[in-house]
VEXGUTOR-600803 format. One record per residue (C-alpha): residue in one letter; x, y, z; residue number from 1. Coordinates in nm, 2 decimals. Example, Ala and Ser with C-alpha at 12.3 -4.5 7.8 and 13.67 -1.06 7.14 Angstrom:
<atoms>
('A' (1.23 -0.45 0.78) 1);
('S' (1.37 -0.11 0.71) 2);
</atoms>
This chain:
<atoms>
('X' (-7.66 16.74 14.55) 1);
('X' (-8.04 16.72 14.63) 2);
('X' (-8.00 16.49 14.92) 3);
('X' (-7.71 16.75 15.06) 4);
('X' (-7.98 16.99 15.13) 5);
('X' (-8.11 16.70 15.37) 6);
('X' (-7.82 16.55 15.55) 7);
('X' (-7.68 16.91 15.69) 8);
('X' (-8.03 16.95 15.82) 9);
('X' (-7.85 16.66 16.08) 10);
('X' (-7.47 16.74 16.11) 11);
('X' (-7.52 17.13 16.06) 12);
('X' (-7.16 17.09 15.85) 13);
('X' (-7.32 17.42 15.65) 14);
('X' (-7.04 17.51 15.47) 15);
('X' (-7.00 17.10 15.27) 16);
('X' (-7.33 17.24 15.09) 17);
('X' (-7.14 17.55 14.94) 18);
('X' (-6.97 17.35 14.66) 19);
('X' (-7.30 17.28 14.49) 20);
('X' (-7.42 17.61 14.46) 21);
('X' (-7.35 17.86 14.20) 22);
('X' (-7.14 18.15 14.43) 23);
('X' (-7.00 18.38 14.14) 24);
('X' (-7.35 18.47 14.08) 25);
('X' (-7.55 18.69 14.30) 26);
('X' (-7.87 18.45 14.29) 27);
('X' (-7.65 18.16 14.34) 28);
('X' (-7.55 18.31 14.69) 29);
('X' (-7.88 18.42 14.78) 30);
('X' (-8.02 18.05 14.74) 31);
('X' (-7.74 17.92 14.95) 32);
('X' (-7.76 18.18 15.22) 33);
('X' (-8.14 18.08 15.24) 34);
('X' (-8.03 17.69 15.25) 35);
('X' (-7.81 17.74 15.54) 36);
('X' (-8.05 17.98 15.72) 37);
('X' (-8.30 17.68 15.75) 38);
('X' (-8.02 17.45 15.90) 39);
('X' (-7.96 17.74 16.12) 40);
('X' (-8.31 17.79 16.22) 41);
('X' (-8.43 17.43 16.23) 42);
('X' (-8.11 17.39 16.47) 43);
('X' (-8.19 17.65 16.70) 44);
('X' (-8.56 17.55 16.75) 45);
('X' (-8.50 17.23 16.83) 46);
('X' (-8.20 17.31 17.07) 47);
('X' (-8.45 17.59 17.25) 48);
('X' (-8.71 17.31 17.31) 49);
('X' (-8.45 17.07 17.45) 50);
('X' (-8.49 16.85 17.17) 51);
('X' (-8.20 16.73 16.89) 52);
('X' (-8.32 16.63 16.51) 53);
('X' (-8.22 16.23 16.48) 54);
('X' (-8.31 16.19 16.12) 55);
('X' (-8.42 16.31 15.79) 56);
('X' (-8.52 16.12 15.47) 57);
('X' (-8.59 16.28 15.12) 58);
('X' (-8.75 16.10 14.83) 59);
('X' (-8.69 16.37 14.53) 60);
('X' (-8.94 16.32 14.24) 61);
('X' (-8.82 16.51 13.87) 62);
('X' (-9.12 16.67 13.73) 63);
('X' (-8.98 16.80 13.44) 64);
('X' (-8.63 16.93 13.26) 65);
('X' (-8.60 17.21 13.06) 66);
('X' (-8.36 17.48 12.87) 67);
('X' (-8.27 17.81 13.07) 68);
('X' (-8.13 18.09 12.91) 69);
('X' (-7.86 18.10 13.04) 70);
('X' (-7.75 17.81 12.89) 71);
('X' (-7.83 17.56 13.19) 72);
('X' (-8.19 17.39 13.26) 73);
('X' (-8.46 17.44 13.45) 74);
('X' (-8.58 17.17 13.66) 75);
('X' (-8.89 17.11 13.85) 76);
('X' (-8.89 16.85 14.12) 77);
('X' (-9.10 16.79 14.43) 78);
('X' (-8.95 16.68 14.76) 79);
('X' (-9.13 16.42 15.03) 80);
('X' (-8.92 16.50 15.36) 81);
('X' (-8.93 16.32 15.66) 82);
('X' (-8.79 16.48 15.99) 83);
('X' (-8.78 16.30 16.32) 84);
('X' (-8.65 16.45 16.67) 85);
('X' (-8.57 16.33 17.02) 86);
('X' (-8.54 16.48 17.32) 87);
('X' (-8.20 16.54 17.45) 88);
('X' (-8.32 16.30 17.75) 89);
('X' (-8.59 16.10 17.71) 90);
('X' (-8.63 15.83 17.51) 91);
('X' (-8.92 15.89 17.25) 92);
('X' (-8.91 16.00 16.90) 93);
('X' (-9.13 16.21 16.65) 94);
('X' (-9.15 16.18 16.33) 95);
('X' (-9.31 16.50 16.09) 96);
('X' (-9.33 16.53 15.70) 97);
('X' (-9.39 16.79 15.46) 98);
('X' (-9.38 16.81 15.03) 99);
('X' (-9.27 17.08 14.85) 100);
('X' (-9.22 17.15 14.46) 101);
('X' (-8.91 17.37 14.35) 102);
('X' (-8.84 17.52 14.05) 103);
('X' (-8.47 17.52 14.01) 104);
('X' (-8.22 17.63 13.78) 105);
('X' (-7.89 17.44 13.74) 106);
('X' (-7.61 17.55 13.54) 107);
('X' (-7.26 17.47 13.45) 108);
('X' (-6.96 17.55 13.58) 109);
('X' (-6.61 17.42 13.54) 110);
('X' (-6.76 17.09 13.42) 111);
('X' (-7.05 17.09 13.69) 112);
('X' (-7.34 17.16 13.77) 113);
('X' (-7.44 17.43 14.00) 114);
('X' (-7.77 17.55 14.16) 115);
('X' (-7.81 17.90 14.07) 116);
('X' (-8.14 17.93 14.16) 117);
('X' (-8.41 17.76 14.38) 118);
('X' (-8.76 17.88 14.41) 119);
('X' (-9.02 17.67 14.66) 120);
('X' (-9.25 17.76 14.91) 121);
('X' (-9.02 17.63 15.25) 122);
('X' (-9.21 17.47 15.51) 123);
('X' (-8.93 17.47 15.77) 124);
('X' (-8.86 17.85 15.78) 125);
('X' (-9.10 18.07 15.56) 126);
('X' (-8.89 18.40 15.60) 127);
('X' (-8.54 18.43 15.50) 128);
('X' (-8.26 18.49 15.85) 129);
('X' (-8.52 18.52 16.09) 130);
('X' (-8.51 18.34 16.45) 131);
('X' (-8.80 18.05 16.51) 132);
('X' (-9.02 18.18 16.83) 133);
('X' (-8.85 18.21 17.15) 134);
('X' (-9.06 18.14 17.49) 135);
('X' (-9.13 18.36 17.73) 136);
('X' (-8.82 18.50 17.98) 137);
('X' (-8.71 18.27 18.22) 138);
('X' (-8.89 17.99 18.09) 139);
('X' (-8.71 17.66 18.10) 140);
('X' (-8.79 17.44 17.81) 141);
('X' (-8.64 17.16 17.78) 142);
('X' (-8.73 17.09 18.18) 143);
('X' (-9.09 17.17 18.12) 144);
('X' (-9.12 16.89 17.83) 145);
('X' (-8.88 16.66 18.04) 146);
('X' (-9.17 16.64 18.29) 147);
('X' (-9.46 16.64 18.00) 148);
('X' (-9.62 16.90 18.08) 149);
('X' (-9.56 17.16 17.80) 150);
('X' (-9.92 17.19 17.63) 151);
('X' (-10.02 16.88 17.84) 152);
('X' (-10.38 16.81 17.72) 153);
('X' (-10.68 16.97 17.93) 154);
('X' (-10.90 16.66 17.83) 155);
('X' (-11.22 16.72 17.64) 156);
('X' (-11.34 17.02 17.54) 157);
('X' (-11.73 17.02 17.43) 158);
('X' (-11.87 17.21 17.16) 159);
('X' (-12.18 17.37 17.21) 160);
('X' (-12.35 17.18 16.98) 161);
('X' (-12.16 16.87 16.94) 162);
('X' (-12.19 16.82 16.58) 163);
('X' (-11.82 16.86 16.48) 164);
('X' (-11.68 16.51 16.45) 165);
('X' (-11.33 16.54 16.53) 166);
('X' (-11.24 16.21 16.44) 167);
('X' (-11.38 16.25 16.06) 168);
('X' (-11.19 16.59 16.02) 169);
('X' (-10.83 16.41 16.14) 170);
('X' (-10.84 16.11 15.94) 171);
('X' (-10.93 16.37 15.63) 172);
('X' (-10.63 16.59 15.70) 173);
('X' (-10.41 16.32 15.76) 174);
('X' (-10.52 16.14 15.41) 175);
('X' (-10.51 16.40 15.23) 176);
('X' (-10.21 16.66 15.34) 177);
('X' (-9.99 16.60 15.07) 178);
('X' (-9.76 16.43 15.28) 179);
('X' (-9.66 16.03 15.27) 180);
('X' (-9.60 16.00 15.61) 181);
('X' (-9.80 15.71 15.72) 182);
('X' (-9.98 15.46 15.49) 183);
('X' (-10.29 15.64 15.29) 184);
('X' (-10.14 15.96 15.33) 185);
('X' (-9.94 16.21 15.05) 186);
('X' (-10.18 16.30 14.79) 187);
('X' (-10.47 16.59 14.78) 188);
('X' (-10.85 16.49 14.70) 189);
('X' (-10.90 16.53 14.31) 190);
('X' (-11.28 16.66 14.40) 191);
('X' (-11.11 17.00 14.47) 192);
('X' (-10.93 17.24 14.25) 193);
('X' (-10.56 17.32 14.36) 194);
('X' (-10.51 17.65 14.43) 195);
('X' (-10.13 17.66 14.52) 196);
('X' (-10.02 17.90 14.24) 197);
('X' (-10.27 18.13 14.29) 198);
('X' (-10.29 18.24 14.62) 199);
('X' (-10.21 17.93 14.83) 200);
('X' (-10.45 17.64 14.89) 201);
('X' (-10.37 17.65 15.30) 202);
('X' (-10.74 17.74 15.34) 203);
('X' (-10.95 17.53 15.06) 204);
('X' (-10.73 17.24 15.28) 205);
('X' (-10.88 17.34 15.62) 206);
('X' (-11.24 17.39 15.41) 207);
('X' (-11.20 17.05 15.33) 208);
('X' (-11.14 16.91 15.67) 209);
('X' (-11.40 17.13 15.82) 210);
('X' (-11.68 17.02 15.58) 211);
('X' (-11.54 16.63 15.64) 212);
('X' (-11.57 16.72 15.99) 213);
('X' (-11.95 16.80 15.98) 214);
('X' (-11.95 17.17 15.90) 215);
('X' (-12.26 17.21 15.67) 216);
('X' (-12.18 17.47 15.35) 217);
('X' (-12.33 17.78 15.34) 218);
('X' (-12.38 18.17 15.46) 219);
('X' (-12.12 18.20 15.16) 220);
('X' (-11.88 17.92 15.24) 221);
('X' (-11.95 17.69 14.97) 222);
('X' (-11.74 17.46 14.74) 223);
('X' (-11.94 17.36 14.40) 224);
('X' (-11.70 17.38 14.09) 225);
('X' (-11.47 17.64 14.30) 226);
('X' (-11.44 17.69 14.67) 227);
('X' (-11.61 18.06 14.71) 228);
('X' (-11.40 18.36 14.92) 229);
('X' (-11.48 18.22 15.26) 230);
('X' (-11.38 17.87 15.17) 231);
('X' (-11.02 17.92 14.99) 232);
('X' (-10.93 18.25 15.14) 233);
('X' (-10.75 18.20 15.48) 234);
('X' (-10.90 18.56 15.64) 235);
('X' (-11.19 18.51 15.50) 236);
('X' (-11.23 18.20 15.64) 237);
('X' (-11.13 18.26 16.00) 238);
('X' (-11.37 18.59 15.97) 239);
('X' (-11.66 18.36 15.82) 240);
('X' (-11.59 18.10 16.09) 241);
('X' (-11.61 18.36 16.37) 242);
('X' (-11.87 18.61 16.26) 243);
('X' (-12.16 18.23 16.26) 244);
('X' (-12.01 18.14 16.59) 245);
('X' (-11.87 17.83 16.47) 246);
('X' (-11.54 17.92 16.56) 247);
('X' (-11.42 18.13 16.91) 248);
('X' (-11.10 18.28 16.93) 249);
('X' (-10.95 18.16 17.23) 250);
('X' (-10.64 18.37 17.18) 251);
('X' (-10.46 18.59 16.96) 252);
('X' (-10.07 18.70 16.98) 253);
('X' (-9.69 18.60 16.96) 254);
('X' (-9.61 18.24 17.09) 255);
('X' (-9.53 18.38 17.41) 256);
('X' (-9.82 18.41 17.49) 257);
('X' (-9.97 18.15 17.36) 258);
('X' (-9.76 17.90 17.54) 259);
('X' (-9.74 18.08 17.88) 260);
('X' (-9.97 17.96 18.14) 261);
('X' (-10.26 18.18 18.29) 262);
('X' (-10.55 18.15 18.53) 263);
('X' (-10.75 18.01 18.24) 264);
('X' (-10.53 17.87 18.06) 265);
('X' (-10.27 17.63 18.29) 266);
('X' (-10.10 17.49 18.02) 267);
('X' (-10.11 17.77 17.77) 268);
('X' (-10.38 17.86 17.54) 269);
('X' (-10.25 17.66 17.23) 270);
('X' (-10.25 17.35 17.52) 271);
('X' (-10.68 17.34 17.48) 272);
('X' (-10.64 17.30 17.07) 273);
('X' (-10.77 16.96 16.91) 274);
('X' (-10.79 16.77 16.63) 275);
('X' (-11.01 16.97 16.38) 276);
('X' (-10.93 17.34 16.56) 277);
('X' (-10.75 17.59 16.36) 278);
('X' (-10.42 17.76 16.38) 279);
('X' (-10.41 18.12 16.15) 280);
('X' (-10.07 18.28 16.07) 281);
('X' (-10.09 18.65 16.04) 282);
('X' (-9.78 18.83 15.97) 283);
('X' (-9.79 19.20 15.85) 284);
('X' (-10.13 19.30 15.94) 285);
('X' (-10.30 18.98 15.71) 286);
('X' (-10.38 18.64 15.77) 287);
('X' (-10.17 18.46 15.49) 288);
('X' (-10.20 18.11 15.62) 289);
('X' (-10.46 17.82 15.79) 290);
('X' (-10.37 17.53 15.93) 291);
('X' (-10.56 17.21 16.07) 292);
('X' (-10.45 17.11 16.44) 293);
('X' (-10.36 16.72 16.36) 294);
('X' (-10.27 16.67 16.73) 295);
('X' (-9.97 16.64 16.98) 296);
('X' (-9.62 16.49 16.99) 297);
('X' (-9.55 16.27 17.29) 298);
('X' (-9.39 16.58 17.49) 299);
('X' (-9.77 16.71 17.43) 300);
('X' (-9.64 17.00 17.18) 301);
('X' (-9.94 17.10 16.94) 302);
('X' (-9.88 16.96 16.54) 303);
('X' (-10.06 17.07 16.23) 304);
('X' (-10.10 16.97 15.88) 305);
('X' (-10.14 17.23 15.59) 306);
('X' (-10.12 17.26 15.24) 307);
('X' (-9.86 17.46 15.01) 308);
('X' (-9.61 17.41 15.16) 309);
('X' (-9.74 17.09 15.27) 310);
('X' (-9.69 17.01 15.63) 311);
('X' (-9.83 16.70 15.83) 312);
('X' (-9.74 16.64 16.23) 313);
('X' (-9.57 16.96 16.21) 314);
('X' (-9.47 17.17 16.54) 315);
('X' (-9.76 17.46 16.52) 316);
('X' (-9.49 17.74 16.53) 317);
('X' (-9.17 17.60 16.33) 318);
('X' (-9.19 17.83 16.03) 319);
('X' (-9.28 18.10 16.21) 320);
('X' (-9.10 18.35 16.43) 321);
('X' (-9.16 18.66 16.69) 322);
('X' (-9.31 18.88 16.47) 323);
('X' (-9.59 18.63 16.36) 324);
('X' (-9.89 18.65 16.49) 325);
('X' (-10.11 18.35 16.60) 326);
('X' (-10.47 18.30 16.62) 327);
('X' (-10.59 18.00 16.80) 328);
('X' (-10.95 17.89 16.65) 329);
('X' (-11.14 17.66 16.83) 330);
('X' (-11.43 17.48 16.66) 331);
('X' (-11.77 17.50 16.86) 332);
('X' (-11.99 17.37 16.56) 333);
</atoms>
C-alpha cells in the first residue's frame, strides 16, 4: 500500500492507487485526490522540461502505532524517497531524494485496511491541484537542455570579501539534509534543536550551512541554546542577510523570469546561483520557505537541499508553481 504511492509516481496508472484509500469517507477522498495530484504534477514538470522520471525507491520506517477513534490506528512513519529522471534524449541520469514523516490514519473496511487520512509536509507539490511553473511563451525546453545550455554555469562568481567558503557550506548541507542519498548523508546535526513542528526548520537548516560556510554570528543572528528570529525564521533571515550586505538580491519574481535570459543575465538569473546561495519561497505576500543551492544536474538545472520537508539535489522550483514567488540570494560574505 505504502510503496503504491511510489510506483504510480513511474507508470502514472492513478486510478490502481484508488483501492487503498478510504473513498466512502470525505477525508478519504481528499487524501487520494491530493496523492494523484502529485503524480499529475510530478508528470507534467518533468514532461515540460523534456525530461521523463526513470525511477523511484522508498524505504518506509514505522515510528509508531496507535488507536484512532474511529476504531482504526494511527500510524506515524517517515519516508526516504529517491527519484531519478532522464532526458527524453540524452543519455544521463539524475538522481534527487527527499524524507518526509506522515501521520496517517488507517481503518478498516470490508476486511481491509484503508487510508483515511494522510497528513505530511509533501516535498514534490506543496499546494494541493496546482500546475508546477511553466517557462516563459515560446520557450522550447526540452531543446534548450538538449544542447546544455539551460542555467549553463557563468563560472566563478567572487564575493566581495571572499570569506564564504562554498565548499564547507555544501559538504554541511549535503551531510546533514535529512536525506540518505549519498553515503554520510540523511540525518540532521543533534547540536541544533528541530524546529519542524513549530514553524518549520527550512531556515535554522540554511543558518546552519551559512555559519559552516564562514558566516560569523551576530547583529541578532545567533544560535546558543535556540537559534534567535534571524536565524530560524526564513523572512527574517533573508531581511537579516540583506539589510548587513551579506546577501544581494540578484532577482526577485515568478520562474519566468528567473529562467529567461537578459542582457545581464544570459542564462537566466537563477543560472549565476552556487553552492551556499539561497533560494526564498514567498507565496501570499510572506516568505514561508529557505533553501540552500546544493548545485546543478548535468543539464545545468539549479538543485537545492532544505529541511521539512526534506529535500536534497532537488530541482529549485518543483514544489512550486506560477503564483510563487522566488528570491534568488547570493552570498557576498
Amino acid at each position: 500500500m505504502l510503496q503504491d504511492r511510489f510506483r504510480v509516481l513511474l507508470d502514472g496508472q492513478v486510478e490502481s492507487i484508488r483501492a487503498n484509500y478510504d473513498t466512502s469517507s470525505e477525508p478519504g477522498l481528499w487524501t487520494l485526490e491530493r496523492e494523484e495530484a502529485r503524480v499529475r504534477y510530478l508528470s507534467q514538470w518533468a514532461g515540460e522540461r523534456g525530461l521523463s522520471i526513470v525511477d523511484v525507491k522508498a524505504r518506509i520506517e514505522i515510528d509508531g502505532v496507535s488507536p484512532a477513534n474511529s476504531g482504526g490506528v494511527w500510524v506515524e512513519l517517515t519516508e526516504h524517497a529517491l527519484y531519478t529522471y532522464a532526458p527524453k534524449q540524452g543519455e544521463w541520469t539524475h538522481t534527487f531524494g527527499s524524507r518526509a514523516v506522515h501521520v496517517m490514519e488507517l481503518v478498516l473496511c470490508g476486511g481491509e485496511w484503508k487510508i483515511r487520512r494522510d497528513w505530511y509536509s509533501d516535498p514534490l507539490a506543496g499546494e494541493h491541484g496546482l500546475e508546477p511553473c511553466k517557462f516563459p511563451d515560446g520557450w522550447d525546453a526540452g531543446k534548450t537542455r538538449e544542447d546544455g545550455n539551460l542555467h549553463a554555469s557563468q563560472g566563478s562568481f567572487s564575493n566581495k570579501a571572499g570569506q564564504y567558503d562554498r565548499e564547507a557550506a555544501l559538504e554541511y548541507a549535503i551531510r546533514y539534509a535529512g536525506v540518505p542519498a549519498v553515503e554520510g548523508s540523511g540525518r540532521y546535526n543533534p547540536a541544533y534543536k528541530v524546529y519542524t513542528f513549530a514553524g518549520g526548520d527550512c531556515a535554522n537548516f540554511a543558518s546552519q550551512v551559512l555559519h559552516a560556510g564562514g558566516l560569523k554570528q551576530g547583529y541578532g543572528w545567533h544560535y546558543t541554546s535556540e537559534g534567535s528570529a534571524a536565524w530560524v525564521r526564513g523572512e527574517d533571515l533573508v531581511w537579516h542577510l540583506l539589510s548587513t550586505g551579506r546577501a544581494e538580491r540578484i532577482y526577485s519574481g515568478d520562474f519566468s523570469g528567473a529562467v529567461e535570459p537578459t542582457a545581464e543575465y544570459p542564462y537566466g538569473a537563477v543560472s549565476v546561483l552556487e553552492p551556499g546561495d539561497l533560494i526564498a519561497y514567498e507565496t501570499k505576500g510572506q516568505i514561508c520557505h529557505v533553501a540552500v543551492v546544493v548545485g546543478k544536474d548535468p543539464a545545468g538545472y539549479v538543485t537545492i537541499a532544505s529541511h521539512t520537508a526534506d529535500r536534497l539535489f532537488f530541482p529549485w522550483d518543483v514544489g512550486w508553481n506560477d503564483t510563487t514567488v522566488f528570491w534568488l540570494l547570493k552570498i557576498v560574505y
